[in-house]
N, CA, C and O of each residue as an XYZ file, in Angstrom:
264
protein
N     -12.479      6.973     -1.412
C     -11.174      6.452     -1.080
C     -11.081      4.969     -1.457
O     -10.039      4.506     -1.922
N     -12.097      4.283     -1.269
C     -12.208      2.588     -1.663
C     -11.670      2.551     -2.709
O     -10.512      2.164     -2.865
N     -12.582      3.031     -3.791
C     -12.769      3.415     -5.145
C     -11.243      3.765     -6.054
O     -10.721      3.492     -7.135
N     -10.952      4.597     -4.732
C      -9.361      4.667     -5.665
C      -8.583      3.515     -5.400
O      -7.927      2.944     -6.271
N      -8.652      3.102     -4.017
C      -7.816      1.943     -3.803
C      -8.052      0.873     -4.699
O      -6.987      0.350     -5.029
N      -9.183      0.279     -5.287
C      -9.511     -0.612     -5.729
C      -8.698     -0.407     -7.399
O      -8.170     -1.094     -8.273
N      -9.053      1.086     -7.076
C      -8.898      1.097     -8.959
C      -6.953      0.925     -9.310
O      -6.453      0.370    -10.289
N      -6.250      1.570     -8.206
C      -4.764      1.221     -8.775
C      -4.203     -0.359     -7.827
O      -2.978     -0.445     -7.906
N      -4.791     -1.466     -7.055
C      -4.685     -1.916     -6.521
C      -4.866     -2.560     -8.346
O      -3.920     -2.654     -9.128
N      -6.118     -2.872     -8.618
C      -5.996     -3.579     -9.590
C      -5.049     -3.128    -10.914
O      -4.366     -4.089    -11.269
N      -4.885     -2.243    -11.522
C      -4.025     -1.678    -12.134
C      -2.616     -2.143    -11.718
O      -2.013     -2.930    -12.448
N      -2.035     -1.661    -10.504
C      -0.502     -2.169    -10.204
C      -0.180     -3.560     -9.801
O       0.992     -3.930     -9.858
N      -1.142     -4.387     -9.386
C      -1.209     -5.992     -9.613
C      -2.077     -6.642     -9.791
O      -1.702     -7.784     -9.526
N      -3.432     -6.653    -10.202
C      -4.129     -7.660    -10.931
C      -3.868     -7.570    -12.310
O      -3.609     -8.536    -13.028
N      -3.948     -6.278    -12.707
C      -3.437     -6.779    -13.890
C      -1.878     -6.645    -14.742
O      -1.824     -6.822    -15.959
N      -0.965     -6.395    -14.124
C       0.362     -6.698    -14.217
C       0.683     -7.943    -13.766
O       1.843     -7.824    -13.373
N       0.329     -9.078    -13.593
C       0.660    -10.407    -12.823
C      -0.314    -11.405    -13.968
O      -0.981    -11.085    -14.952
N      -0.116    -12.337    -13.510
C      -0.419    -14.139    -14.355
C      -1.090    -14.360    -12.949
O      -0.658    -14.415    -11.798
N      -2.669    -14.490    -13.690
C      -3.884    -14.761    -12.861
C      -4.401    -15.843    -13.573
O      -5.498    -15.945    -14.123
N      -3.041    -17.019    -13.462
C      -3.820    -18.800    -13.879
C      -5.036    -19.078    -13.385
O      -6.078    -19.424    -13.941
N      -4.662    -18.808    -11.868
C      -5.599    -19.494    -11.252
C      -6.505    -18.696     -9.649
O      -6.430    -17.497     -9.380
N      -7.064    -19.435     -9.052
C      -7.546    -18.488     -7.903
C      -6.444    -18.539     -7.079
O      -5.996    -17.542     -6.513
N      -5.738    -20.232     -6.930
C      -4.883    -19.890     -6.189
C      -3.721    -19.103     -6.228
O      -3.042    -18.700     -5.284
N      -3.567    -18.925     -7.492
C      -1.994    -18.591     -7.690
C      -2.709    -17.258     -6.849
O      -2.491    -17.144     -5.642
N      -3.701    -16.119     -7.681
C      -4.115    -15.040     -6.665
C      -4.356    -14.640     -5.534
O      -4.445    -13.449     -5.235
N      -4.527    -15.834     -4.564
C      -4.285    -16.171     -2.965
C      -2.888    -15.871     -2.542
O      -2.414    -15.022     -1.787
N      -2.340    -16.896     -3.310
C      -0.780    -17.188     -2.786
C      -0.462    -15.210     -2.863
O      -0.361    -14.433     -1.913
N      -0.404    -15.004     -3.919
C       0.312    -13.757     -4.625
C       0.106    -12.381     -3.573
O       1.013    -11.645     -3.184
N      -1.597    -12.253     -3.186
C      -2.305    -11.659     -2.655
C      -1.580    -10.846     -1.198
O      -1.638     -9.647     -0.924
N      -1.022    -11.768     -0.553
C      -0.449    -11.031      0.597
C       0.695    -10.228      0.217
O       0.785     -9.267      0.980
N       1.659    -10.247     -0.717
C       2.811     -9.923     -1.145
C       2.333     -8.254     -1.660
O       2.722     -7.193     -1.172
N       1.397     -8.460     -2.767
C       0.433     -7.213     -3.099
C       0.201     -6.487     -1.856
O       0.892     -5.468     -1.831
N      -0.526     -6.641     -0.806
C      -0.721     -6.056      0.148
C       0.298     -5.207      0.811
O       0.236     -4.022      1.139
N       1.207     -6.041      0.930
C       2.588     -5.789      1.768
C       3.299     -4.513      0.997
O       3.548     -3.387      1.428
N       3.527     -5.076     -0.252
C       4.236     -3.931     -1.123
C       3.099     -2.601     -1.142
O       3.498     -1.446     -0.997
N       1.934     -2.869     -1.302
C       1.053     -1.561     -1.397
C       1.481     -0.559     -0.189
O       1.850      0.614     -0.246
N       1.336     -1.269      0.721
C       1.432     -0.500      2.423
C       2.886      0.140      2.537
O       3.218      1.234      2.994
N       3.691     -0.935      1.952
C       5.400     -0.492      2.692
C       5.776     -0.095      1.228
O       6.918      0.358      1.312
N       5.389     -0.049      0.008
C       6.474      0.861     -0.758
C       5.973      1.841     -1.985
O       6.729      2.505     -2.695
N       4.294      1.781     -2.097
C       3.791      1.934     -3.218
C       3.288      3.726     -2.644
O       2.596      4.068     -1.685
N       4.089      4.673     -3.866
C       4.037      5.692     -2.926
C       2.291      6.357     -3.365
O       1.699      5.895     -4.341
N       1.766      7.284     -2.624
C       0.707      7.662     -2.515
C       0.489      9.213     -3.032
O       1.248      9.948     -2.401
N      -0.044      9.693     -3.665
C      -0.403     10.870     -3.879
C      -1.036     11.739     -2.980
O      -0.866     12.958     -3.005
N      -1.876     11.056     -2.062
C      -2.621     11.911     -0.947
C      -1.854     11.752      0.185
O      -2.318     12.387      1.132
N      -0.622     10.999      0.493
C       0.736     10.998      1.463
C       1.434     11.888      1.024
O       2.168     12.474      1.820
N       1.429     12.270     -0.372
C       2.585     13.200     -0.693
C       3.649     12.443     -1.252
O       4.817     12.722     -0.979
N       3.288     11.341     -2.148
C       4.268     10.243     -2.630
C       5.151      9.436     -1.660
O       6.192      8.874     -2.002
N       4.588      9.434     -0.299
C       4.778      8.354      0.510
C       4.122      7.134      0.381
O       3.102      7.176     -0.307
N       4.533      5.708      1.011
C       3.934      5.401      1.406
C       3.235      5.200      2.464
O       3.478      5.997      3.371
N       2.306      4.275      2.715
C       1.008      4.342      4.002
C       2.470      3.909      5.592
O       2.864      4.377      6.660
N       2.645      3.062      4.914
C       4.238      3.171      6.114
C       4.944      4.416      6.491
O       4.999      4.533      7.715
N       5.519      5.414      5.818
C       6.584      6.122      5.540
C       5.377      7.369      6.432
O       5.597      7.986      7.475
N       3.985      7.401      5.456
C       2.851      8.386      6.463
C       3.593      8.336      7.694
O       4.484      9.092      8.083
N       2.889      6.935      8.457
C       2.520      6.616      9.797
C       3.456      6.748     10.398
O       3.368      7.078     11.581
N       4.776      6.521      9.745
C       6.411      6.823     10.768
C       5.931      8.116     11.015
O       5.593      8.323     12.180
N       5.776      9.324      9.977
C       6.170     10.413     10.089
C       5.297     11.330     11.122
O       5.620     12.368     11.700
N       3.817     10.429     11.160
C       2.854     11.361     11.658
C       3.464     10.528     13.374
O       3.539     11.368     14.271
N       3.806      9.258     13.755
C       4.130      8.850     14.720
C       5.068      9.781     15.440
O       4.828     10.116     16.600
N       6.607     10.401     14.498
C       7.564     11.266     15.048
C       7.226     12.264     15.159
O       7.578     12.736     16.240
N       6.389     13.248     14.252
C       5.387     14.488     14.752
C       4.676     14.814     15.927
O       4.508     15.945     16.383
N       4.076     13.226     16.603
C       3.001     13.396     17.275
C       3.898     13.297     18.784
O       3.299     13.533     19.833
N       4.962     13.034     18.794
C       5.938     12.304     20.365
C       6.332     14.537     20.799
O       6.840     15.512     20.245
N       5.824     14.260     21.764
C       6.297     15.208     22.829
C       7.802     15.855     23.283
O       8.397     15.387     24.253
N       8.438     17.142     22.369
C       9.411     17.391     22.896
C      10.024     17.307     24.283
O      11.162     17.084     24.695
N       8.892     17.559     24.833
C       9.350     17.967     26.710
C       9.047     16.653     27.474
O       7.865     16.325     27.576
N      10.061     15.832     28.048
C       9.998     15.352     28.859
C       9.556     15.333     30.520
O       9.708     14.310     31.188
């Protein structure tokens, strides 16, 4: 699972982006993150993303019966 993460993590922004410097890759770095989690859809979600998962397994998991 690392392994994949690593491999389209770098693919969909290390190397699509301008890596001047370390910092610019700091600065940039959280934004990457953010978009990975909340919009980058997933194949093992089912072309969700890791957000869109966790809503869904959250509304699955809530108890009809009060």
């Amino acid at each position: 699972m690392a392994k994949a993460f690593v491999k389209t993590f770098k693919r969909d922004y290390v190397h699509a982006n301008h890596l001047d410097s370390a910092k610019v890759v700091l600065e940039q770095f959280p934004g990457w993150i953010k978009n990975y989690n909340e919009n980058a859809p997933h194949k093992d979600l089912k072309m969700k993303s890791p957000r869109e998962h966790r809503k869904s397994l959250a509304v699955s998991e809530q108890c009809p019966v009060k």
